[in-house]
Every structure is written in C-alpha cells, then in structure tokens.
N, C-alpha and C positions, 0 to 999 in steps of 0.2 A: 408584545402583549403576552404574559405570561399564563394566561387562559387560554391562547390559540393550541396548544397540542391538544387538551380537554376538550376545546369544542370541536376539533379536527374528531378525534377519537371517541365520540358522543355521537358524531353524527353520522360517520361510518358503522359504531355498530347497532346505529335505529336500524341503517340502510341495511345490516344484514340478520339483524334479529325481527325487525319491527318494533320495537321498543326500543329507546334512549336509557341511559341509566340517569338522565337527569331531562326531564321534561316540564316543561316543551324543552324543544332540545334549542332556541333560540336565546331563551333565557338563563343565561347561568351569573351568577352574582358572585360579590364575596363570602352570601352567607347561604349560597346554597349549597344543597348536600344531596351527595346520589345517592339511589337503593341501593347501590352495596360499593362502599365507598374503597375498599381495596381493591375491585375489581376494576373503578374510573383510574385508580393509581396506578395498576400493573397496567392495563390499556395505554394511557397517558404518557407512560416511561416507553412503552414498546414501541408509540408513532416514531419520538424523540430519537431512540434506537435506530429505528428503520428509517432516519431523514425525511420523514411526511412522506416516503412511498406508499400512494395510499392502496394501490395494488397488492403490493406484498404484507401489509396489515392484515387487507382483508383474507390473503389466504392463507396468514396465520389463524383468522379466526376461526374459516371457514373448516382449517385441517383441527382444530383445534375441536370445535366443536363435534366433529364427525366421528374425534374419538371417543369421543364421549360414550 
C-alpha cells in the first residue's frame, strides 16, 4: 500500500508532537491533505530512507526539533 510510509510517519509524529499533520490520524484518503503538506513529504521520504526504523525517525525528529 502506498499510504503505509504516510501513515507510519503521521503517526509517529502525533506520538511526538501531540498532533498528526493529518487528522485523525486513522483517516487518510486519496483526497486528503495535511496542514503543511511538504512537511508529510519530507516526513514520508525520511521513514522510506530510514527502512521504517521507527526509532531512529523518531530521533531525527526529536534532534531535529531541539534545534530549533
């Protein structure tokens, strides 16, 4: 299914933001569209990158956002 890295990556970063960028985060269609749809993109390419490590996602995000 060509939606699985998107809901993989949707759902990890509820778990670390508290927000999904597509919600509910159970729902995603052909015609749905996240709040900031480059960000589901670059997300979505990074799980695919990383083999669904969902470990090492999360501490891209985690270092990612800490730069901030």
């Amino acid at each position: 299914n060509p939606r699985f890295a998107s809901v993989i990556a949707n759902r990890l970063w509820k778990q670390a933001m508290g927000l999904g960028l597509i919600e509910p985060v159970d729902i995603i269609e052909d015609n749905t569209v996240a709040s900031n749809p480059e960000l589901m993109e670059f997300l979505t390419e990074t799980i695919v990158e990383l083999d669904f490590d969902m470990k090492q996602f999360l501490r891209a995000i985690y270092n990612k956002v800490k730069n901030f």
